[in-house]
C-alpha positions in Angstrom: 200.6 -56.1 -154.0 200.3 -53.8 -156.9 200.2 -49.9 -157.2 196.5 -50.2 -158.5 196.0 -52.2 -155.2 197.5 -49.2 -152.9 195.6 -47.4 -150.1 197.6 -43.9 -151.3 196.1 -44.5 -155.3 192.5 -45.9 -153.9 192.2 -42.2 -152.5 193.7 -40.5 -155.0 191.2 -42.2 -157.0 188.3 -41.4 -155.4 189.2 -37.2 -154.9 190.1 -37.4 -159.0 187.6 -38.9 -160.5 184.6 -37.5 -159.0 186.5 -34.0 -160.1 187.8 -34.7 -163.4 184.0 -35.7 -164.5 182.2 -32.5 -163.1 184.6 -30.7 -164.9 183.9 -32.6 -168.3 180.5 -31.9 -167.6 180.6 -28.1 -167.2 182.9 -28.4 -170.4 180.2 -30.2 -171.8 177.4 -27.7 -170.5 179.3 -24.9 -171.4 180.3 -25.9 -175.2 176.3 -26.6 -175.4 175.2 -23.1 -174.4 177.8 -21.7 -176.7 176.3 -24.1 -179.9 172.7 -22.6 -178.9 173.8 -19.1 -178.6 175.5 -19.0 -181.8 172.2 -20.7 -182.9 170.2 -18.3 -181.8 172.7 -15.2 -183.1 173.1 -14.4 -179.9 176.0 -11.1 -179.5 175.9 -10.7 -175.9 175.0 -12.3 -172.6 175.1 -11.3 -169.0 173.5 -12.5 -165.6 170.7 -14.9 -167.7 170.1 -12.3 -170.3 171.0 -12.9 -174.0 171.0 -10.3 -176.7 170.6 -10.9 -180.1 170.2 -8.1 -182.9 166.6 -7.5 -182.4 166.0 -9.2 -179.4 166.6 -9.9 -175.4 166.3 -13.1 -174.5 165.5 -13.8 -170.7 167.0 -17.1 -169.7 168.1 -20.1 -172.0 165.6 -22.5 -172.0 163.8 -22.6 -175.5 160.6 -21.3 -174.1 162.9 -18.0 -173.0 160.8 -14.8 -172.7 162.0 -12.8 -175.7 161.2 -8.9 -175.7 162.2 -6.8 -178.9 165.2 -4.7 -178.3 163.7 -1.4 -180.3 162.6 1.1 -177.0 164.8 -0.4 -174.4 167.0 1.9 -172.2 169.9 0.4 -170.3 171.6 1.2 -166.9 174.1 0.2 -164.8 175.0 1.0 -161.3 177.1 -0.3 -158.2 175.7 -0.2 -155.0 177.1 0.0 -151.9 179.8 1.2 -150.3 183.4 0.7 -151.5 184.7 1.8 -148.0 182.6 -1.0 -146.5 183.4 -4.6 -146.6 183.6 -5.8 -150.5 180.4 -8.2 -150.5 178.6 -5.4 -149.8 179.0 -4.2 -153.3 176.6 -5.1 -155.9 176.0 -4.5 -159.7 172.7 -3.5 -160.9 171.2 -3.8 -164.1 168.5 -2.1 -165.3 166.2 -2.4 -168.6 162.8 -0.5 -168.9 160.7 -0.8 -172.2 157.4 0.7 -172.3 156.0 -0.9 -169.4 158.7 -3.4 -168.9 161.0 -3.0 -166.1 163.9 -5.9 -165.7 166.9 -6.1 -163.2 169.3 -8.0 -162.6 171.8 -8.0 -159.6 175.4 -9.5 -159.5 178.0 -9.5 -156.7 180.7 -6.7 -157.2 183.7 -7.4 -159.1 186.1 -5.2 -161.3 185.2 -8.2 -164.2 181.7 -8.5 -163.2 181.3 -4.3 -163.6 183.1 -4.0 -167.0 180.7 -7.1 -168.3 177.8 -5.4 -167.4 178.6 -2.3 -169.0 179.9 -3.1 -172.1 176.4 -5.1 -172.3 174.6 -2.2 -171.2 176.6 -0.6 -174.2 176.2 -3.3 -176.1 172.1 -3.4 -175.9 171.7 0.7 -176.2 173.7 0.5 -179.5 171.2 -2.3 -180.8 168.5 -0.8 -179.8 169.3 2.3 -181.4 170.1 0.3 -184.5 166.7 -1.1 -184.4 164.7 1.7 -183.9 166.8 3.7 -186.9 166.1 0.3 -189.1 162.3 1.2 -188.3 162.8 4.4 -189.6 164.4 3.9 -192.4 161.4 1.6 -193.6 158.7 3.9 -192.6 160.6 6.4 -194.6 161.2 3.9 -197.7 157.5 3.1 -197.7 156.4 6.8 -197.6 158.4 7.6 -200.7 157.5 4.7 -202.4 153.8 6.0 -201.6 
C-alpha cells in the first residue's frame, strides 16, 4: 500500500483541502473588491461604507446608495464600559447630512477604533474639500459675471 493510499493522508486530505480552497476564495473575493474600489476611486472604506472624493458609497453592490460627500458631518464614539467585560465595547459611527442620518456599529478593538477614525477624518476632510470646490466655482462664475 501506498502513502496516497494511507488512512493518516486520507484525513489530512480532507481537513486541507476544504481549507486551502476557502482561503483561495476569500483571496479571490478580496483581490475583486480591491479591482472595484480602485475602479470606482474609492480612498477609504469602513464597516460597508466606501468613500470616494465626492461621494459615500453605502455597500458594494453596483446598485450601492451613493450620497454626495459636500454637508456631511462625521463622528465617532466607543460605547460601553472599558471596566466591564471587553465585548461590551462598541464603536459608533455617525454621518448626518441634511436629513440623512447613517450609523454604523463595530465590535471594539484598538484596530477597529483607529480605522474608524481616521475614516471619520478621512470623510470630514473630503467633505470640506468639496464644499470649498463649490465655492470656488460659485465665486469663478460671479466674477466672470
Amino acid at each position: 500500500m501506498g502513502p496516497h493510499a494511507s488512512p493518516a493522508f486520507i484525513a489530512v486530505a480532507i481537513i486541507t483541502v476544504p481549507i486551502v480552497v476557502a482561503m483561495v476564495g476569500a483571496i479571490a473575493a478580496d483581490v475583486a473588491q480591491e479591482r472595484r474600489d480602485r475602479a470606482d476611486g474609492v480612498v477609504a472604506t469602513w464597516a460597508g461604507l466606501r468613500a470616494t472624493r465626492q461621494q459615500l458609497v453605502m455597500g458594494y453592490h453596483k446598485g450601492a446608495r451613493r450620497i454626495p460627500l459636500d454637508g456631511l458631518n462625521v463622528d465617532v464614539e466607543e460605547t460601553g464600559s472599558p471596566v466591564r467585560r471587553h465585548h461590551d465595547r462598541r464603536i459608533h459611527l455617525s454621518i448626518e447630512r441634511a436629513g440623512t442620518a447613517i450609523d454604523r456599529w463595530q465590535p471594539y478593538s484598538h484596530g477597529t477604533s483607529q480605522a474608524a477614525h481616521q475614516f471619520a477624518i478621512m470623510l470630514n476632510v473630503l467633505s470640506q474639500n468639496v464644499e470649498r470646490r463649490e465655492l470656488s466655482r460659485e465665486e469663478s462664475y460671479q466674477t466672470l459675471t
